[in-house]
N, C-alpha and C positions, 0 to 999 in steps of 0.2 A: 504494500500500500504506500509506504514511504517513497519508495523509488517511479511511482506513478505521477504521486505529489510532485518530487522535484522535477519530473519530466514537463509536468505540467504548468511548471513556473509558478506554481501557487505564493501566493505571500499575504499577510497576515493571518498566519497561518500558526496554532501549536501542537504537536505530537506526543504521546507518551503511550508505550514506555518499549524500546529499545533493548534489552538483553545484551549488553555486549561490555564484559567486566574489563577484556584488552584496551578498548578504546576511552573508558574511563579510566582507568592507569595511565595514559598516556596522554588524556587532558588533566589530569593532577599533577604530571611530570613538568609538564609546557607551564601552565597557572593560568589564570584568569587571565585575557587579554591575551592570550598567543593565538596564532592561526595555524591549524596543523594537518596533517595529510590524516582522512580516516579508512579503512576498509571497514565501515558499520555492518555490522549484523549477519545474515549470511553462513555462520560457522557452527551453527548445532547440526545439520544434516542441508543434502543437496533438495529435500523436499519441500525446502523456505525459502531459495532461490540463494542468489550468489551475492556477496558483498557489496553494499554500495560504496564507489569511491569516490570520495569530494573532499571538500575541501573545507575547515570548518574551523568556526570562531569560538573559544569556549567562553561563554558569557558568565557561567555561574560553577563552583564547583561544592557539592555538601555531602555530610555524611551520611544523608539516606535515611535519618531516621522522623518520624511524625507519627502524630496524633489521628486515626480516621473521624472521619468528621460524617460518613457516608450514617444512615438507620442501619446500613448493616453492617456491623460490627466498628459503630460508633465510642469514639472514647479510647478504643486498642491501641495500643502501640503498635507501630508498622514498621518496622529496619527493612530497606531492599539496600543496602552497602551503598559504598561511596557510589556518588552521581555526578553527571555533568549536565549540563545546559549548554545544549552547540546548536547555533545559529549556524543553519546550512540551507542555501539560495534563500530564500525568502521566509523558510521554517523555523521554528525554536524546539530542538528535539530532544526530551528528554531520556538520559540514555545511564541505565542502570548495573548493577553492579552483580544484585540479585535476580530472579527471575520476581515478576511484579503483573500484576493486573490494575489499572487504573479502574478504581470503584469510585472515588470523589474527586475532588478538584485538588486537595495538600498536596500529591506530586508536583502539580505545577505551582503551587504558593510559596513551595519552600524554594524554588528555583527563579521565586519573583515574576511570573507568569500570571497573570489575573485573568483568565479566560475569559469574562466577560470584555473586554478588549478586543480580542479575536473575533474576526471574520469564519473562522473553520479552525473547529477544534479535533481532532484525531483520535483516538484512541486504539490503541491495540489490546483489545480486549474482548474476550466472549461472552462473560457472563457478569451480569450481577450491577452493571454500570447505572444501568437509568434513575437508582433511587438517588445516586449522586451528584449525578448531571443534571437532576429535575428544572431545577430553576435555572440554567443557564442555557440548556438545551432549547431551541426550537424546533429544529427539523431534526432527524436522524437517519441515517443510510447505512445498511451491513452490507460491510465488502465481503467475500469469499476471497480470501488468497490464500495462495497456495501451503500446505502444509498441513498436520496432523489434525487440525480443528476446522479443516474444513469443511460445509456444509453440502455438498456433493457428496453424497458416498462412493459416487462412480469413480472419485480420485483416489480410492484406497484400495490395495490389495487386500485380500480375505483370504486367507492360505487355511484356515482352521475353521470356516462357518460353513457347516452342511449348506450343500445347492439343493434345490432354490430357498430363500428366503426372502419375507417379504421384509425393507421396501426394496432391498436390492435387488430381487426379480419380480417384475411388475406381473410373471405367471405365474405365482406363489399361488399356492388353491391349501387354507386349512380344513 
């Protein structure tokens, strides 16, 4: 979804959340205010697509840790590890240390991001978001990209599920 975004020359634009612990060590090496070469994301398996490479400003760096503010699991403590905030073409990409699902807006507060600002807000996340986004969301759109949570089942192998099965064979008879 991200590499759509900067295809797309988006701007006003903020994203979260990134996966990628190499590239936030390397904006904590550089500091705040350096511009640095990234290969973001890309490196858990070839079924989430290949690296993005750009070129990228690190505007914020923190230790990951906040308060959830979401009804679901309001008040918890959250650690996703050191963070960065890299402004890449026109995005503000928040890019994580731990593995993270944005449920509320505090990933982007602690990173100085007011969503409400933003023209298009991102999130890479599957489940459990809207109670969090309520008030700032207007519209919303779920992309399908590619990888393990995708909403096609046609893009995943079945090496272990009796044939047929319904929904994956539309000629399933119980």
């Amino acid at each position: 979804m991200l590499r759509a975004m900067l295809n797309a020359s988006l701007t006003n634009t903020c994203f979260a959340v990134m996966f990628d612990p190499s590239v936030v060590a390397k904006a904590h090496v550089a500091g705040v205010g350096a511009t640095i070469e990234v290969e973001l994301g890309g490196k858990t398996d070839i079924r989430h697509g290949r690296p993005i490479d750009a070129t990228a400003y690190v505007k914020v760096l923190t230790d990951g840790q906040f308060l959830c503010q979401s009804p679901m699991g309001e008040g918890s403590q959250v650690v996703v590890g050191r963070t960065a905030r890299l402004h890449i073409g026109g995005i503000d990409v928040v890019v994580v240390s731990e593995r993270h699902q944005p449920i509320d807006t505090e990933i982007f507060l602690i990173h100085g991001i007011d969503v409400t600002r933003y023209r298009i807000i991102a999130l890479k996340c599957t489940n459990h978001w809207r109670a969090g986004f309520a008030k700032v969301v207007k519209r919303d759109f779920l992309a399908d990209s590619p990888g393990i949570m995708s909403r096609n089942l046609s893009d995943h192998s079945y090496t272990h599920v009796s044939r047929p099965i319904w929904p994956l064979d539309q000629s399933a008879a119980y």
